[in-house]
C-alpha positions as CSV (number, residue, x, y, z in Angstrom):
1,X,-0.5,-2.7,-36.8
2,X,0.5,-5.4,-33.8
3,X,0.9,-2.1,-31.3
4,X,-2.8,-1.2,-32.4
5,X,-4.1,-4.7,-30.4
6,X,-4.7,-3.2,-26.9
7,X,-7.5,-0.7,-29.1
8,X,-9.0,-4.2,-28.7
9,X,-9.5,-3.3,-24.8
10,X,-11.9,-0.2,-25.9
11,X,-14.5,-2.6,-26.7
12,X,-15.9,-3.2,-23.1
13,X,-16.4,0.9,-23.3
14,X,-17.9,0.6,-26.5
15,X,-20.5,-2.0,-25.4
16,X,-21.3,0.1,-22.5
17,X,-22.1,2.9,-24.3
18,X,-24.4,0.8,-26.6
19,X,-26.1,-0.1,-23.2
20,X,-26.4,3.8,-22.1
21,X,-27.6,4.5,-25.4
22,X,-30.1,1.9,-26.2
23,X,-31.0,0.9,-22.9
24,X,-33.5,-2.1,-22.5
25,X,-31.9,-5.2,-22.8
26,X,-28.8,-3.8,-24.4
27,X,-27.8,-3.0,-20.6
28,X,-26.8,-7.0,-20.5
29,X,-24.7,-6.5,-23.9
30,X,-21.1,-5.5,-21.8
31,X,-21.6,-8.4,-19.6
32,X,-22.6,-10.6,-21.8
33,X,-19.5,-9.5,-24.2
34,X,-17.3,-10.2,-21.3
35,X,-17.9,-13.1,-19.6
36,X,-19.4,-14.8,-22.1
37,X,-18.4,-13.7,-25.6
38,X,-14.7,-13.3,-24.8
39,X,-14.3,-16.4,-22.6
40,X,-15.6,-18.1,-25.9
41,X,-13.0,-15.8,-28.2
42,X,-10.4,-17.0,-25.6
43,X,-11.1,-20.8,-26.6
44,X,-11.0,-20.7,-30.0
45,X,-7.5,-18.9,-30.8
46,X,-4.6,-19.9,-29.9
47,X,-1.4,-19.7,-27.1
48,X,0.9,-17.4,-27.6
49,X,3.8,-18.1,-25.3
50,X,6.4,-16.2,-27.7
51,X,8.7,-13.4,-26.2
52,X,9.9,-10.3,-27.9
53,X,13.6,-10.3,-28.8
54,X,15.7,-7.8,-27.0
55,X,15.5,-5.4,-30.3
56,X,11.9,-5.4,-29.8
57,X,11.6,-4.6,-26.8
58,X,13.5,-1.4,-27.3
59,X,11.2,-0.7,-30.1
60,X,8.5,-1.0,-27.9
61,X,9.9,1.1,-25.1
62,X,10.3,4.0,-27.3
63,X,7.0,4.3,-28.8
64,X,4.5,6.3,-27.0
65,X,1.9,4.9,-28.1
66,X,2.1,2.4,-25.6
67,X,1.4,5.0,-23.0
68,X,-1.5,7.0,-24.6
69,X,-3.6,3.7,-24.5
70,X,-3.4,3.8,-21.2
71,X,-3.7,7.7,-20.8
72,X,-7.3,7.4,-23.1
73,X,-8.7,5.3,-20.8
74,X,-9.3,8.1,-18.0
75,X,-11.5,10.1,-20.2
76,X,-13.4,7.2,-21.5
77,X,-13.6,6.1,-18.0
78,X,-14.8,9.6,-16.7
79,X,-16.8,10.1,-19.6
80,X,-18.4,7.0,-19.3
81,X,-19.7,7.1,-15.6
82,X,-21.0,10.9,-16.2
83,X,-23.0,9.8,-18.6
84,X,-24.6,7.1,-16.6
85,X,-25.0,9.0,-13.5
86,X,-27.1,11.9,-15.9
87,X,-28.9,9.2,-17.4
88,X,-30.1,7.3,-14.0
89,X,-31.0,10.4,-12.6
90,X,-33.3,12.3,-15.0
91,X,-34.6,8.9,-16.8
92,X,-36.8,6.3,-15.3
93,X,-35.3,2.8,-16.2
94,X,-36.8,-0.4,-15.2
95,X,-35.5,-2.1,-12.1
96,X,-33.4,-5.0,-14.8
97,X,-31.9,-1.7,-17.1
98,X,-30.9,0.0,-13.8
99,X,-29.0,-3.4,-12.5
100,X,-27.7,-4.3,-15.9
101,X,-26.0,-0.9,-15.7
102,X,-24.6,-1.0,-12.1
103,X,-22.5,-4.0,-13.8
104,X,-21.8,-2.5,-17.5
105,X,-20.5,0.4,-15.9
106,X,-18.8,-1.8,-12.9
107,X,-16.8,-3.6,-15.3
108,X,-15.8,-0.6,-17.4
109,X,-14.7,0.7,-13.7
110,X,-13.1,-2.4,-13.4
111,X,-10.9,-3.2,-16.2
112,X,-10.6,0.0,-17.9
113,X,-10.4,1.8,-14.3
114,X,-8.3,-0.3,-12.1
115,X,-6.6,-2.2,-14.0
116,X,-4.9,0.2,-16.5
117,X,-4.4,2.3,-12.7
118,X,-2.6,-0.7,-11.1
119,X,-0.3,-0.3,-14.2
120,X,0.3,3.3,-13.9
121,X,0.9,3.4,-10.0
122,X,4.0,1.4,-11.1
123,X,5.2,4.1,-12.9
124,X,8.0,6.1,-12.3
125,X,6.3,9.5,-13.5
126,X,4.0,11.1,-11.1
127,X,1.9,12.6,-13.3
128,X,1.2,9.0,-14.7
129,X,0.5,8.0,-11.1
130,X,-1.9,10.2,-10.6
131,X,-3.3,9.4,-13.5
132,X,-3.6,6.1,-11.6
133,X,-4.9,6.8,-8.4
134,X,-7.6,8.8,-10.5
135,X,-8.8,6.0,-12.7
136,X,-8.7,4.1,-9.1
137,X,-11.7,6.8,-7.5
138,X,-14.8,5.9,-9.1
139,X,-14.9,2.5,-7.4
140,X,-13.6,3.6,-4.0
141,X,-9.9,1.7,-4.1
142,X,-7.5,4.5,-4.2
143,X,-6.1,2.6,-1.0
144,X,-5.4,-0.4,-3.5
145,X,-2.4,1.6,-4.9
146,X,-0.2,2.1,-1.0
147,X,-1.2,-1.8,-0.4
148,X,-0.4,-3.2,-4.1
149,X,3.1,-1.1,-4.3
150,X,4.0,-1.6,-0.6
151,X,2.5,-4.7,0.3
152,X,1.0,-6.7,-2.0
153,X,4.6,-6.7,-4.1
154,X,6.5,-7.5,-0.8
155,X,3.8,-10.2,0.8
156,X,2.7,-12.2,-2.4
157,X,1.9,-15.8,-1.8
158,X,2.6,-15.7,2.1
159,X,-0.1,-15.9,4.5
160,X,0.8,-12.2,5.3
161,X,-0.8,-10.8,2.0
162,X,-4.4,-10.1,2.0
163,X,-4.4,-10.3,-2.1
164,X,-3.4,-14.1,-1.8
165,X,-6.2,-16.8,-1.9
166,X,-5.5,-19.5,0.1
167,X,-5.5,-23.3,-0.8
168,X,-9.5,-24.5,-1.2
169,X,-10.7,-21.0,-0.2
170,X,-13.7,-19.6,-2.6
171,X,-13.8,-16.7,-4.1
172,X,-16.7,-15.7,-1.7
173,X,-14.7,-15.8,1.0
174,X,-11.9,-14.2,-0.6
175,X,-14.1,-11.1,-1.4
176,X,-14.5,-10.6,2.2
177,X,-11.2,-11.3,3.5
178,X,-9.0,-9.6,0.8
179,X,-11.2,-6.3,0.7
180,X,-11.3,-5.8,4.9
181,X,-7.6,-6.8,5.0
182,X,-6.1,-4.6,2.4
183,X,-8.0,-1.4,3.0
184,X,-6.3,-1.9,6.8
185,X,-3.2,-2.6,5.5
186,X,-3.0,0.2,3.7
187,X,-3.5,2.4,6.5
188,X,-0.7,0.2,8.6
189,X,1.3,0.8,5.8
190,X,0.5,4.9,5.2
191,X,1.3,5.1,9.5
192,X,4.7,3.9,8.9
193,X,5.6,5.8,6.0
194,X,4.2,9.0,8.2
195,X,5.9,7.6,11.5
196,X,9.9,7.0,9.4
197,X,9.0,10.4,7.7
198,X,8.7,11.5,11.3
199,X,4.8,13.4,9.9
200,X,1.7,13.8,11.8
201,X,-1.1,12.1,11.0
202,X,-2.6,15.2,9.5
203,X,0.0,15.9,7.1
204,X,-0.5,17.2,3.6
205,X,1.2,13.5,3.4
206,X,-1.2,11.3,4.4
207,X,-2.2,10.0,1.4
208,X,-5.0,8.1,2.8
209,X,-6.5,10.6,4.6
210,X,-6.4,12.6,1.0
211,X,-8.1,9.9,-0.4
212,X,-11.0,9.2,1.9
213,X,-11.3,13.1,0.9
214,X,-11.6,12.6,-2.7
215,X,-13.6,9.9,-3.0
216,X,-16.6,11.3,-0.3
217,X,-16.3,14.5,-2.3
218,X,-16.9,12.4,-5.4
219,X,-20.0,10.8,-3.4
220,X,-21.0,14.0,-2.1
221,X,-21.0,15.5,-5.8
222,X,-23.0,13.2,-7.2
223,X,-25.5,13.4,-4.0
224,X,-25.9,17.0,-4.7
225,X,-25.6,17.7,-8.2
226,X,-27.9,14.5,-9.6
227,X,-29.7,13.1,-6.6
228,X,-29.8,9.9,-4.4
229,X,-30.7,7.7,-6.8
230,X,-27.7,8.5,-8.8
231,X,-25.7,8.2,-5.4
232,X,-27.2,4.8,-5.1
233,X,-25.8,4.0,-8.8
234,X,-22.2,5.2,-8.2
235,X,-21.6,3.2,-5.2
236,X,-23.3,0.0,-6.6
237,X,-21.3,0.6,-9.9
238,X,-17.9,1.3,-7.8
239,X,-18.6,-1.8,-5.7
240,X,-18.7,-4.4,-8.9
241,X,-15.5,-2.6,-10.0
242,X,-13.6,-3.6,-7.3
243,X,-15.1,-7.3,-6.8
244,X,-14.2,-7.6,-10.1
245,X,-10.3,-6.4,-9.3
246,X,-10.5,-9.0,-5.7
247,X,-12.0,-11.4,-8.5
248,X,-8.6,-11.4,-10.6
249,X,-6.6,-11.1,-7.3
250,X,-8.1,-14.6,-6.2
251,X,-6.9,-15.9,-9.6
252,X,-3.6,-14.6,-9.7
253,X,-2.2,-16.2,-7.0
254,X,-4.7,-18.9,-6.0
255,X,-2.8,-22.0,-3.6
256,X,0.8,-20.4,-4.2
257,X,2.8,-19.8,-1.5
258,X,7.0,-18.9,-0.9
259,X,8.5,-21.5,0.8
260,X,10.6,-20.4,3.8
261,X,14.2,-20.2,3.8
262,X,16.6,-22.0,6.9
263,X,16.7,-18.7,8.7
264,X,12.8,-18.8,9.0
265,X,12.2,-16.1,6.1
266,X,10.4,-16.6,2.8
267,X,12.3,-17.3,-0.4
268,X,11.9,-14.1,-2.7
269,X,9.5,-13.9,-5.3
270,X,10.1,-16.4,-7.8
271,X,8.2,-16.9,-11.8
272,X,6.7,-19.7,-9.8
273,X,4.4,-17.5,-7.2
274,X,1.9,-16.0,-9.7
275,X,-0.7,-18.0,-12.7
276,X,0.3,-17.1,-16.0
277,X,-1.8,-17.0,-18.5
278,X,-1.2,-16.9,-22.6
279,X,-4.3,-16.7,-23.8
280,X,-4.0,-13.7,-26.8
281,X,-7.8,-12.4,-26.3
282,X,-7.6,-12.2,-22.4
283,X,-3.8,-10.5,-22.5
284,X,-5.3,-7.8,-25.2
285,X,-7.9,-6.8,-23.7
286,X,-6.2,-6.3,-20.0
287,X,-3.0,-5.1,-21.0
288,X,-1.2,-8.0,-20.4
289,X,-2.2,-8.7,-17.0
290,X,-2.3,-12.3,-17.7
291,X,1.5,-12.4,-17.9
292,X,1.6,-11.5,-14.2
293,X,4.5,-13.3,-13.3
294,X,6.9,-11.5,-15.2
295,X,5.0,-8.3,-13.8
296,X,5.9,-9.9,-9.9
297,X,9.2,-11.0,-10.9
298,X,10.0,-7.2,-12.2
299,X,7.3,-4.8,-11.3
300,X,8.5,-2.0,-13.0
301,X,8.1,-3.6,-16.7
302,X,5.9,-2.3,-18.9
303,X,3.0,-4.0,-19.7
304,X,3.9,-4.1,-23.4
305,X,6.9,-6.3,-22.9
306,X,6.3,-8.5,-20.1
307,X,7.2,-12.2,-21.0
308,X,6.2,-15.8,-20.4
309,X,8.5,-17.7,-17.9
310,X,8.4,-21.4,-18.6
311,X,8.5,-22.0,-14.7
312,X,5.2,-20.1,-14.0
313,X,2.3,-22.3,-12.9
314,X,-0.2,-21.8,-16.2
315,X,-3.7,-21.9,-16.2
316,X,-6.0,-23.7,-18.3
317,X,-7.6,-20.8,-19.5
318,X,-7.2,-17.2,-19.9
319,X,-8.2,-14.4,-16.7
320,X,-11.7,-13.5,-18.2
321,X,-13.0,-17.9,-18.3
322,X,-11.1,-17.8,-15.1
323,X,-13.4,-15.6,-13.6
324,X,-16.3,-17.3,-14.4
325,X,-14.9,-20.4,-13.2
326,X,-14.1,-19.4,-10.0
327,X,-17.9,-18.3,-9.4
328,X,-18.6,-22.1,-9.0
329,X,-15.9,-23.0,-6.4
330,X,-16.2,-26.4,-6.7
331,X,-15.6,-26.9,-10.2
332,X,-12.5,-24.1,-9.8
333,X,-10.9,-26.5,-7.2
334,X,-11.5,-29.6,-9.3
335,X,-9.5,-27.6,-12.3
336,X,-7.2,-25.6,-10.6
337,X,-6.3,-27.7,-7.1
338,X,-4.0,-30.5,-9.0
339,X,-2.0,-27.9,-10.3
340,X,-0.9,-26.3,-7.4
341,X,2.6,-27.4,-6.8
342,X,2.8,-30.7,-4.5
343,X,5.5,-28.6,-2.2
344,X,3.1,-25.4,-1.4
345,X,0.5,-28.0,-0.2
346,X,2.2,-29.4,2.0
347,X,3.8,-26.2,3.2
348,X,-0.2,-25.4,4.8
């Protein structure tokens, strides 16, 4: 019954749907659920900072079910923004039930989107990375998966990584910065691998180019099919799914920075470089996100049996408070600025 938890992460879905079908002020229910209802969840139970024993793990690596979690979420996903696109399109909604569905359906696009395909572009399959870069689509970041697997993962906590918030920088800022910087990147990135492949720019290769295909095809689809204001409602949607994503980034690595080395490099990636969090409900219901310094200290884990390093910086809360927090910058660095190491300030 413990590998049925992450069913726990269907419930942002399931209040969406309750939103679509109900409408009025039921729009409100998803993020009310998740940024108020779970922050609340996340205070009252406890810390789990225990690690699976090596048996376990095995266990856990075998069983598929792990996997098909994930897999579900595409159709739900899929399933979930057709239906709102239909619904915005031949229904007239009051100007509050069509904002308080931009976010419902942003977050679903979010967490159940983004997040589950930032954990299957690690993977080793490619039809699970597709999978992925599909779930990525809806909210116009299929870029995120070339800069997360060949940047992010090699720049973390340095001032080269766009994903990395600096010392006393909001959250504001860091939408701005971090989604201009990475979506450049990834094209930096996607020439090289062209240019050491010895490609053309217009190679069947060119990931990027494929995906600036797909997603203004997906656009272009909804333009034609259901109408402008459904077009208006996919790109509002897709744009709170990924300021939610740049919303988590800014947590994850908030003030940390790699120390350089005598020769003038940075030390590797260390436990110490990402905010751990332990916090059951927030670790259910993103797939264990929240352990992301054992995900930076071996990428290719999966989610099921990352650990907790005792040497990762730990936050107060758990991701989803976190993100509320960090809405009200000063309060975020009054929490979270005395316990940045001593060493990576003065490193600035």
């Amino acid at each position: 019954m413990k590998d049925l938890k992450y069913l726990a992460a269907f419930s942002i879905p399931i209040m969406v749907v309750l939103g679509l079908s109900f409408q009025s002020y039921w729009v409100w229910a998803t993020p009310f659920f998740t940024f108020v209802c779970i922050p609340v969840l996340e205070l009252v139970f406890p810390v789990d900072t225990t690690n699976l024993p090596s048996e376990d793990v095995d266990n856990r690596l075998k069983r598929k079910i792990f996997d098909w979690l994930l897999y579900l979420n595409l159709p739900i996903v899929y399933g979930i923004i057709i239906y709102a696109l239909i619904l915005v399109a031949h229904q007239p909604l009051e100007t509050y039930e069509f904002v308080g569905l931009v976010f419902s359906v942003g977050i679903v696009l979010g967490v159940n989107g983004i997040n589950v395909g930032h954990e299957l572009g690690h993977r080793q399959q490619t039809n699970e990375r597709f999978l992925g870069k599909a779930l990525l689509l809806p909210s116009f970041y299929m870029h995120f998966y070339i800069e997360h697997n060949f940047g992010h993962h090699l720049h973390a906590a340095t001032p080269e990584d766009p994903a990395t918030a600096k010392y006393n920088q909001s959250v504001y800022s860091f939408w701005l910065t971090s989604t201009i910087r990475q979506y450049f990147n990834a094209w930096n990135i996607q020439k090289k691998l062209l240019k050491n492949n010895k490609t053309s720019f217009f190679s069947f290769k060119n990931d990027m180019l494929w995906y600036t295909v797909f997603q203004l095809l997906y656009l272009a689809s909804v333009t034609l099919i259901l109408g402008t204001t459904a077009l208006l409602f996919a790109i509002c949607a897709g744009v709170v799914g990924f300021i939610l994503l740049e919303t988590v980034n800014y947590i994850e690595h908030y003030g940390l920075l790699r120390l350089k080395t005598k020769s003038g490099r940075y030390e590797r990636v260390k436990e110490i470089h990402s905010w751990n969090s332990n916090h059951v409900i927030g670790r259910i219901v993103l797939y264990e996100l929240t352990r992301h310094s054992d995900h930076h200290f071996k990428s290719s884990k999966k989610y099921q049996i990352l650990d907790c390093h005792n040497d990762s910086p730990q936050m107060p809360f758990g991701y989803p408070t976190s993100m509320v927090l960090a809405m009200v910058p000063p309060l975020w660095f009054k929490i979270m600025n005395k316990r940045v190491p001593e060493e990576m300030i003065l490193e600035l």
